[in-house]
C-alpha positions, 0 to 999 in steps of 0.5 A, a space after each residue: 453478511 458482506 464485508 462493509 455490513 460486517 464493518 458496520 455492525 462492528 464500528 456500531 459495537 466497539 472502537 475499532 484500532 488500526 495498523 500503524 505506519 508501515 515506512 517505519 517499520 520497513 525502515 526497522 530492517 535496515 534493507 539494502 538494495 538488493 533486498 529491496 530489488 529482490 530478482 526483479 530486474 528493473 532498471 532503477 536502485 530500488 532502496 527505499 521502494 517499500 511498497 516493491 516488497 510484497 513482491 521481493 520481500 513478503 515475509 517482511 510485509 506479512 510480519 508487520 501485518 502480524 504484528 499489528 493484528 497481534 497488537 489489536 488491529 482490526 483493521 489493517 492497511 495494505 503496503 501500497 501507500 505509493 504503489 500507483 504509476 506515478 510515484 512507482 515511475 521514479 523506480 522505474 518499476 510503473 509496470 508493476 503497480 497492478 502486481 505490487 497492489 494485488 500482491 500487498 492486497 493477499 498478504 494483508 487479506 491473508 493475515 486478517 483471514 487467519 487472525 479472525 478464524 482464531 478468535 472469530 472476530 472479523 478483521 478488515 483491511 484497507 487499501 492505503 493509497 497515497 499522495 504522488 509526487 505530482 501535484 494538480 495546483 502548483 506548477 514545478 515551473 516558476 517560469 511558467 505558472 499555468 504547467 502542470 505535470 498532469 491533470 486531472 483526468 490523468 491523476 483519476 487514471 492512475 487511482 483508479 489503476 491502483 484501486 482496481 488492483 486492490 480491489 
């Protein structure tokens, strides 16, 4: 049975439980800079960049997935809520979103796998993708209603670089 035939069948049998968010998780080990930058050697301060950890930090990532599957999830998220070129952009680490995705994707992936073989209860996972700071509607010009930062065809791009990578 594939993955999705396997969701069905399970969303037809039980309410299925998700994860929670993972930001006020992270937030919980009070991480410094350093262990955010972990030995990337990116040019910008790396403090509050959760999605950088599965990379720097994966144990952390790993945990919280844990926990959650621990607490009943069946399904969980991948760490990746604002891994895509845009918002990765105000770090300075765009160069790393397909990593970073790839990476959130194993951890969870892994998890959910482990958690199944010992119960044999099918676990999934979700690719958390989030909004960027971008928007398509407003322009951040007051002086120039019609600007905007990127379009439509741009905005695609960068999802369909974050869902490949998940994938």
């Amino acid at each position: 049975m594939n993955p999705r035939e396997a969701l069905n069948r399970a969303a037809r049998e039980r309410i299925l439980i998700t994860d929670g968010a993972f930001g006020t998780e992270i937030q919980n080990y009070k991480l410094d800079e350093a262990a955010y930058r972990g030995t990337l050697d990116v040019k910008k301060d790396q403090k509050g960049n959760n999605d950088i950890l599965a990379l720097t930090r994966p144990e952390i990532v790993d945990g919280i997935t844990r926990a959650y599957l621990a607490a009943g999830s069946d399904i969980v998220s991948t760490n990746t809520f604002s891994a895509n070129r845009i918002s990765q952009a105000d770090y300075a680490a765009e160069h790393l979103v397909a990593d970073i995705n790839v990476a959130s994707a194993r951890i969870a992936r892994q998890a959910a796998d482990d958690f199944a073989a010992q119960d044999g209860r099918p676990r999934f996972v979700a690719g958390a993708i989030g909004p960027t700071n971008k928007t398509l509607s407003l322009s951040p010009d007051v002086n120039d209603p019609g600007y905007r930062e990127i379009d439509f065809d741009g905005l695609k791009d960068v999802y369909r670089e974050q869902c490949d990578a998940l994938i």
